[in-house]
C-alpha positions in Angstrom: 104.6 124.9 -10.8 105.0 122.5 -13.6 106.9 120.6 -15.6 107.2 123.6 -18.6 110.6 125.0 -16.8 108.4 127.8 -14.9 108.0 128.6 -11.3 107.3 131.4 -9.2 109.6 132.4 -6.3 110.3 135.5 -4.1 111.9 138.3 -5.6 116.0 138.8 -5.5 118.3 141.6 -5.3 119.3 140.5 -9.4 116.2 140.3 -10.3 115.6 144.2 -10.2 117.3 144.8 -14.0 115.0 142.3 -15.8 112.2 143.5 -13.9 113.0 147.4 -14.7 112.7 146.0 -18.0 109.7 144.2 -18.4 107.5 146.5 -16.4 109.1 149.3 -18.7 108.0 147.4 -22.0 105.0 146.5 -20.6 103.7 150.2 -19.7 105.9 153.0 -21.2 103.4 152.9 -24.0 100.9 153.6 -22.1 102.5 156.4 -20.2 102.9 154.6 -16.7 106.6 153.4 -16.2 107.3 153.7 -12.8 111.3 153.2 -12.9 113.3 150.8 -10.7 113.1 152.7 -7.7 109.5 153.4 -7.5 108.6 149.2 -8.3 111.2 148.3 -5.5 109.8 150.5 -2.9 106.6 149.0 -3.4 108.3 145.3 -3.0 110.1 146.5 -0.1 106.5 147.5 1.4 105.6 143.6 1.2 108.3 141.2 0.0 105.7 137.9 0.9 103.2 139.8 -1.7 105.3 139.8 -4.4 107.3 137.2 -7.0 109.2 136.5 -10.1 107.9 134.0 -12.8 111.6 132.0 -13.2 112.1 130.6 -16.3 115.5 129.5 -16.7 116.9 131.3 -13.7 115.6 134.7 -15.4 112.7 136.5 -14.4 110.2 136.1 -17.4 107.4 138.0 -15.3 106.5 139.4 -11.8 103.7 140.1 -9.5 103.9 143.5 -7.2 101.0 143.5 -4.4 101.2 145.3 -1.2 98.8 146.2 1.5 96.6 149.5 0.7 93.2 150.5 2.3 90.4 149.8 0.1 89.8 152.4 -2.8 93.6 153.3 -2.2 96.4 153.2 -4.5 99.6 153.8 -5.5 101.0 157.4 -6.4 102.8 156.7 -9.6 104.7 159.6 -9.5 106.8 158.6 -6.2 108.8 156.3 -4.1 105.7 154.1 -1.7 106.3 155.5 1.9 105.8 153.3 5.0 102.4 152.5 6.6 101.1 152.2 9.8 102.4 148.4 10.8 99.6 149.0 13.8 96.7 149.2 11.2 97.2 146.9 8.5 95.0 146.7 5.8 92.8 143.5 4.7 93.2 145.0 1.2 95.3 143.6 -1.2 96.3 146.0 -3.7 97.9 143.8 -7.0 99.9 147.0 -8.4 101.7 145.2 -11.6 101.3 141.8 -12.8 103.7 141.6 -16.0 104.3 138.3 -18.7 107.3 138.7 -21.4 105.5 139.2 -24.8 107.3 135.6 -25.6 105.4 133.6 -22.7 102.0 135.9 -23.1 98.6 133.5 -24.1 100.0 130.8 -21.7 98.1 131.6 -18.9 101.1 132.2 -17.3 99.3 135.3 -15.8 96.3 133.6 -14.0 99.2 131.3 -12.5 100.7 134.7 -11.1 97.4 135.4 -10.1 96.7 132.1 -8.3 99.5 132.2 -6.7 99.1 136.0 -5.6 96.0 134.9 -4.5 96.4 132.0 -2.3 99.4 134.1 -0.3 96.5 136.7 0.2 94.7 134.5 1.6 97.3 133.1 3.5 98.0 136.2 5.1 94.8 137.1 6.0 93.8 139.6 3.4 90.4 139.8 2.5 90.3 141.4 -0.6 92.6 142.4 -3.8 91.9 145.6 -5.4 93.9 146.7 -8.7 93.9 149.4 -11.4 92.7 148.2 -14.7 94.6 149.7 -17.2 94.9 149.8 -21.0 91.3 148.9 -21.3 92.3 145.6 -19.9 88.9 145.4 -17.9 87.6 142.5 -19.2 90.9 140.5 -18.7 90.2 141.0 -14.8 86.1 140.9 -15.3 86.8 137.5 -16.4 88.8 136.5 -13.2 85.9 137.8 -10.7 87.4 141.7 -9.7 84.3 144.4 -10.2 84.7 148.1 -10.6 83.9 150.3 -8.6 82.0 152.9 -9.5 82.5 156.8 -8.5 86.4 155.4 -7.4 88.8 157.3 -10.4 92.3 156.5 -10.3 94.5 159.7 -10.9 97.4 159.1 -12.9 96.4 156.1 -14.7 95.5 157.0 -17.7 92.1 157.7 -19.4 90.6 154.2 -19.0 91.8 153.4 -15.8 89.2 151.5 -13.7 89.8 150.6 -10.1 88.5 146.6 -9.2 88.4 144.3 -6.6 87.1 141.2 -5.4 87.4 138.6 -2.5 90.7 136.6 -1.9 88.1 133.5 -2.6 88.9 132.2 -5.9 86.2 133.6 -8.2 85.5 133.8 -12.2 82.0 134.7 -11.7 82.0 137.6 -14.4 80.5 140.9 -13.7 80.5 143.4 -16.5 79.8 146.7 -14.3 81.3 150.2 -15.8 81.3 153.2 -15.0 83.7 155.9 -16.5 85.1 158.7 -15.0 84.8 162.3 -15.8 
């Protein structure tokens, strides 16, 4: 990556503790902690989608994206089961990118995403949907994903909003929003 000590790098079997651990600080507030099991079965659905920010040997942040059809997502509530490996999806879903508080305002997350990105791309996908949550809308807005109006992710809180946008690189900003009943 750079010369700060950080890189990104593929998930490990001893990464799963650290990671259990960030996710949980990063969304038990909110009411969405998934638990170790549920954020490994969705690595294990795409390991070449999904990476540890290394700083030090330690996971200081991670990336989980795995194939979904568009305006798909995620059950929080269980294990991801296996798709059909005879109709993959050009979609993209990013289902948890996560910073440590300590590295957060680095724009250690827009690395994650570049990097998400140009693997996407890489691969083939055509577009990356996600689930804004935590009214973190204009964080994404700001990196070129839209919402998707009438699409209302159950199980995501409140203010969830689903979003997408191209695997192209784009920060053209679109402020679209429509909330859900």
């Amino acid at each position: 990556m750079s010369g700060d000590g950080l890189r990104i790098r593929a998930i490990t079997d001893a990464d799963w503790d650290a990671i259990a651990a960030l996710e949980s600080r990063a969304y038990a507030e909110l009411g969405l902690s998934e638990g170790r099991a549920a954020l490994r079965s969705r690595a294990d659905a795409s390991p070449e989608t999904c990476f540890v920010l290394d700083a030090g040997s330690r996971p200081a942040g991670y990336v989980l994206a795995l194939p979904y059809p568009p305006f798909g997502y995620p059950d929080l509530g269980r294990a991801e089961q296996p798709q059909d490996p005879a109709r993959p999806p050009r979609n993209l879903h990013l289902h948890d990118i996560v910073v440590a508080e300590r590295l957060r305002g680095r724009g250690l997350g827009g690395r994650l995403l570049d990097h998400l990105t140009l693997a996407a791309a890489a691969r083939g996908f055509e577009r990356i949907s996600l689930i804004a949550v935590g009214r973190s809308e204009p964080f994404w807005s700001a990196r070129g994903f839209t919402a998707h109006p009438g699409v209302c992710p159950d199980g995501y809180g409140a203010n969830a909003v689903y979003m997408s946008r191209t695997t192209a690189q784009s920060t053209k900003r679109v402020d679209v929003r429509v909330p859900c009943p």
